[in-house]
N, C-alpha and C positions, 0 to 999 in steps of 0.2 A: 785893793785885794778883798775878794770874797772873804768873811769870817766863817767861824766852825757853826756860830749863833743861827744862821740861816739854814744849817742843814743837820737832821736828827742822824746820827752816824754811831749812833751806840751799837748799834746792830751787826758792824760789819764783821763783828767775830765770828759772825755765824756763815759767811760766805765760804765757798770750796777754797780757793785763792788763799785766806787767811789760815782756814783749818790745818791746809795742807803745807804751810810754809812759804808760799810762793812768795808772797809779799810781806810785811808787817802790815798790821791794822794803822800803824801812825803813817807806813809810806803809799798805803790806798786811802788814807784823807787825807793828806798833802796833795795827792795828785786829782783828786776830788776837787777839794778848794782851788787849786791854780788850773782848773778845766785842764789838764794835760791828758785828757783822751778816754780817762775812766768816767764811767758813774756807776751811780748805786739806784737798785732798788727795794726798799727799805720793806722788809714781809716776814719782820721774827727772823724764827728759825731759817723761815726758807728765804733769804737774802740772798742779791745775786748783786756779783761786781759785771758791767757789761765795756767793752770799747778795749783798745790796744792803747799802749803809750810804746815811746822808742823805743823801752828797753823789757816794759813789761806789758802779760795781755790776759786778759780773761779768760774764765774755761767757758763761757756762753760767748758764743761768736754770732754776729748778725749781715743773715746773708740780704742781699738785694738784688734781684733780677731784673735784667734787662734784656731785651731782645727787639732783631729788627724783623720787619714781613718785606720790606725792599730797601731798595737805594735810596728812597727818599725819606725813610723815617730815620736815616743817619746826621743829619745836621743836629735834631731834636735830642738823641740818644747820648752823643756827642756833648749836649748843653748839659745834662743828664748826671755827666757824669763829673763834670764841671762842680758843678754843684755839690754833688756830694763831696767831692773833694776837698771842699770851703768848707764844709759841716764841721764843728763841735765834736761833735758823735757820729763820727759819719760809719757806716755801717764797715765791718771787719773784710768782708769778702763782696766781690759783685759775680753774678752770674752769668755768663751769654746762652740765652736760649733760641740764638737766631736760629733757621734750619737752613739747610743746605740750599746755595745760590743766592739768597735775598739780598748780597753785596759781591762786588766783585774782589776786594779785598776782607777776609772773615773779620766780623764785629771782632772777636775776641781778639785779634791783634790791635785793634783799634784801643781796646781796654785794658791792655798788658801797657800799650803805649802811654794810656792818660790816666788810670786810676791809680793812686798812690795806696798801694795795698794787694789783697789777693787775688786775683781770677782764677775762675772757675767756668769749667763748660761740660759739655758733653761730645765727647766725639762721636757716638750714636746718632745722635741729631745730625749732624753733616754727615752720616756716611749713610741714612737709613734712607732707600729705596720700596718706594710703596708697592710695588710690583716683584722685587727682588728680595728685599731686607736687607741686612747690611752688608755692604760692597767690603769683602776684605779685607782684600789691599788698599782701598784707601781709607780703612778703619784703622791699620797696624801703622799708615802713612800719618794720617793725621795727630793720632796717637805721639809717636815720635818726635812731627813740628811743633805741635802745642808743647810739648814737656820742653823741648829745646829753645821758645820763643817764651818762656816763662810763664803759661800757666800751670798756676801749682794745683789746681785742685782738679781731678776731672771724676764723673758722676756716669757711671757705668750701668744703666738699668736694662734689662729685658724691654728687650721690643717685640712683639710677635708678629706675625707672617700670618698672611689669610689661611696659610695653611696649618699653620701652627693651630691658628683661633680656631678655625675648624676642628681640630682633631681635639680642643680641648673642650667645643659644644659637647 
C-alpha cells in the first residue's frame, strides 16, 4: 500500500471538489493513496483533483481525441483505445473526430463499444458537405442514433458554407 509519506496532500482543501462538498479531503486521499482513479495536482490555492472513480468524479474532466482518415487507420485506433482503458488515469472522455465515410461502420460506435467511459463526437462532422454544408436530415438523423447508441456528449460548432465565408469577407 502506497503511504500518505510519498505524497504532499495538504493542499487538497483548496480543490473545487472539497470546497464544494463533493467529497471529504480524508475520502480524495484515500482514493489518491489506493490509485482508485483520482489524482492531485498539488499548486496552492489553485489545486485541482483530476480523473473519475465509481462513485465519484472531478469537476476538471480530460478529454482525448481520436479520429480515423480511413479503414485502415482502424486496427491502430482500436489498440488506442485499448490502452487507455488499462491507464491508471485514463483520460474522463474520448472524442471521434473522424469525418464523414472514412469507415464503413462510424468510429464512434466502435468507442461507445470499447471505451469504458464518455464519448463524444460531432455530428457536424459526419453530416457537413463541402459543397452543401450540413445535410439535414442526416444531421437531425445522426443526432438521434448517437444519443440512442450512447454517446453522451456531442460538440455542436459552426461550420461555414463558401457562401457564408464570402459574405463574411
Amino acid at each position: 500500500m502506497v503511504t500518505a509519506a510519498k505524497y504532499n496532500l495538504t493542499n487538497l482543501c483548496f480543490t473545487e471538489e472539497i470546497k464544494r462538498g463533493y467529497l471529504s479531503a480524508e475520502e480524495a486521499e484515500r482514493l489518491i493513496l489506493l490509485d482508485e482513479g483520482l489524482s492531485f495536482i498539488d499548486n496552492g490555492a489553485g489545486s485541482l483533483l483530476l480523473g473519475q472513480t465509481k462513485t465519484k468524479s472531478a469537476l476538471v474532466k480530460v478529454c482525448t481525441n481520436l479520429g480515423l482518415s480511413s479503414e485502415a487507420d482502424l486496427k491502430e485506433a482500436l489498440y488506442k483505445i485499448d490502452v487507455l482503458n488499462k491507464l491508471t488515469y485514463k483520460p474522463d472522455i474520448v472524442f471521434d473526430h473522424t469525418g464523414k465515410y472514412a469507415t464503413t461502420k462510424p468510429f464512434w460506435r466502435y468507442m461507445v463499444e470499447n471505451f469504458d467511459g464518455i464519448v463524444a463526437t460531432s455530428p457536424v462532422v459526419v453530416c457537413f458537405d463541402e459543397t452543401k454544408g450540413i445535410e439535414e436530415n442526416m444531421f437531425l438523423e445522426s443526432i438521434e442514433e448517437m444519443a440512442a447508441s450512447g454517446v453522451r456528449l456531442m460538440l455542436f460548432q459552426p461550420t461555414a458554407t463558401r457562401e457564408i465565408w464570402e459574405t463574411a469577407k
